[in-house]
C-alpha positions in Angstrom: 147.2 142.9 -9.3 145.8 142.8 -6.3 147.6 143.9 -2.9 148.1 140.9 -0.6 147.8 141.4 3.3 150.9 140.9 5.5 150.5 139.1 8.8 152.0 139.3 12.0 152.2 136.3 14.0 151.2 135.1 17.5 153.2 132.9 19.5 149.9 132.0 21.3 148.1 131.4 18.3 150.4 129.4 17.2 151.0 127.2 20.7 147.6 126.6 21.3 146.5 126.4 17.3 149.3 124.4 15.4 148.9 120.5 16.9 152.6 119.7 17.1 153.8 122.7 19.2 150.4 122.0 21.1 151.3 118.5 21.6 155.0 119.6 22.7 153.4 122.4 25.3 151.4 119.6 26.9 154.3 116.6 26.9 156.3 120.0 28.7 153.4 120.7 31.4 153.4 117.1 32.0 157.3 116.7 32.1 156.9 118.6 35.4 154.5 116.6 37.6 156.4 113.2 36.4 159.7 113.6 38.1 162.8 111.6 37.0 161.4 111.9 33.1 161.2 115.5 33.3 164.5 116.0 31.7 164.4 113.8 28.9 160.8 115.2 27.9 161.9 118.9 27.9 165.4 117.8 25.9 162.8 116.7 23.5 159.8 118.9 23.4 160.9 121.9 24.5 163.6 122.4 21.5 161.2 120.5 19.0 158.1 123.6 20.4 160.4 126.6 19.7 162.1 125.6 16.8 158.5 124.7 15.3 157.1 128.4 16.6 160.1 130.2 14.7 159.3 128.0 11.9 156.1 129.2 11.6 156.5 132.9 12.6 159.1 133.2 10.3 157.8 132.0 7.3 154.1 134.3 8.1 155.8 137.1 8.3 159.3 137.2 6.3 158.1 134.4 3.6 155.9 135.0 0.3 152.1 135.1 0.1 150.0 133.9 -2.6 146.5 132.7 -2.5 145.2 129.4 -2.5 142.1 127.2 -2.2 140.6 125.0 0.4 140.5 121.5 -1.4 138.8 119.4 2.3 138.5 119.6 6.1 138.4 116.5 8.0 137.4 116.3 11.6 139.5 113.2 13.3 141.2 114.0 17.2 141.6 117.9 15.7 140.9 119.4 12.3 143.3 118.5 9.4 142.9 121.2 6.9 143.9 120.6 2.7 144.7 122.9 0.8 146.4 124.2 -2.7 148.5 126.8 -3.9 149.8 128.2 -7.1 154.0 129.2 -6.9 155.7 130.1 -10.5 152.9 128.1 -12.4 153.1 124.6 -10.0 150.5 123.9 -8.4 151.5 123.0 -4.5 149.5 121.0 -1.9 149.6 121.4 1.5 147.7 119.8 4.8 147.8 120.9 8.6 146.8 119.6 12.0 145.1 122.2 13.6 143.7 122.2 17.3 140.3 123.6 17.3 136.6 123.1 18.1 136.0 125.0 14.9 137.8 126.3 11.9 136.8 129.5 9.9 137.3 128.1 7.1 135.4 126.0 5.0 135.8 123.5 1.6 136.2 125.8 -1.7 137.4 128.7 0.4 140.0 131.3 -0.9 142.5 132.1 1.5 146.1 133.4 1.8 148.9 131.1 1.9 152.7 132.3 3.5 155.2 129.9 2.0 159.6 129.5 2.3 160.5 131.2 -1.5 163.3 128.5 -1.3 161.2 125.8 -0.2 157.4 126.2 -1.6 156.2 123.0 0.5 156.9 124.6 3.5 153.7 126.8 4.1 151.2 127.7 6.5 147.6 129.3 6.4 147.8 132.7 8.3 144.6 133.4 8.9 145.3 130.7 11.3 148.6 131.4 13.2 148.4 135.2 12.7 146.4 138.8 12.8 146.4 141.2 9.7 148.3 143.8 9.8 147.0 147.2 9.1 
C-alpha cells in the first residue's frame, strides 16, 4: 500500500486561501475603520474565522488521508474546486471556495484528501491549506 504524506497546516495559508475565513479577515479589518459596528462585526466574524481555522487545521493534520480525484474547477468571484473521495467503499464528494488567481490543480487530478473519520463530509484538500511534512 502506498505510504500517504502527512501535512502540517498554515494558519496563513489557510486565512488568505480558504474564502470563508478570508471573507471573515476582511469583514474584521473593515469592522475597525466603521466605528459603532465594529463590535457586532468582530462578535460575528472574528469567532466564525477561528473556529473555521481550527476546523481546518485540525482535520489536515489529526484527521485521515485518502486520495481522491478532481471531478471540475470553476472560475466565478474565486475558484470553486470539486472533488471525490473513496472512505470504507462510499464514494464522497466534496466542493471548496478557494481564493486564488490560480490553483495547482487541474480537472482529473489525483490529490490527497484529509477528512473527520467520524464525519467523512467534512474534508479539505491539503495541498491547499498545508506544506508536507518530511
Amino acid at each position: 500500500m502506498e505510504q500517504l504524506t502527512k501535512y502540517k497546516a498554515k494558519i496563513s495559508k489557510i486565512l488568505f486561501t480558504d474564502k470563508l475565513t478570508f471573507a471573515c479577515f476582511i469583514f474584521s479589518t473593515i469592522g475597525i475603520v466603521i466605528g459603532p459596528f465594529v463590535i457586532l462585526i468582530w462578535l460575528i466574524c472574528i469567532p466564525l474565522m477561528i473556529r473555521r481555522i481550527k476546523k481546518i487545521k485540525n482535520i489536515i493534520e489529526k484527521g485521515e488521508i485518502t486520495k481522491g480525484a478532481v471531478i471540475d474547477k470553476r472560475y466565478y468571484k474565486g475558484w470553486r474546486i470539486y472533488y471525490n473521495f473513496l472512505v470504507a467503499d462510499t464514494l464522497y464528494k466534496g466542493n471548496i471556495k478557494v481564493n486564488a488567481f490560480k490553483v495547482p490543480l487541474d480537472k482529473g487530478s489525483e490529490i490527497d484528501v484529509c477528512y473527520n473519520k467520524e464525519k467523512p463530509t467534512e474534508a479539505f484538500i491539503p495541498l491547499l491549506y498545508a506544506e508536507k511534512m518530511a
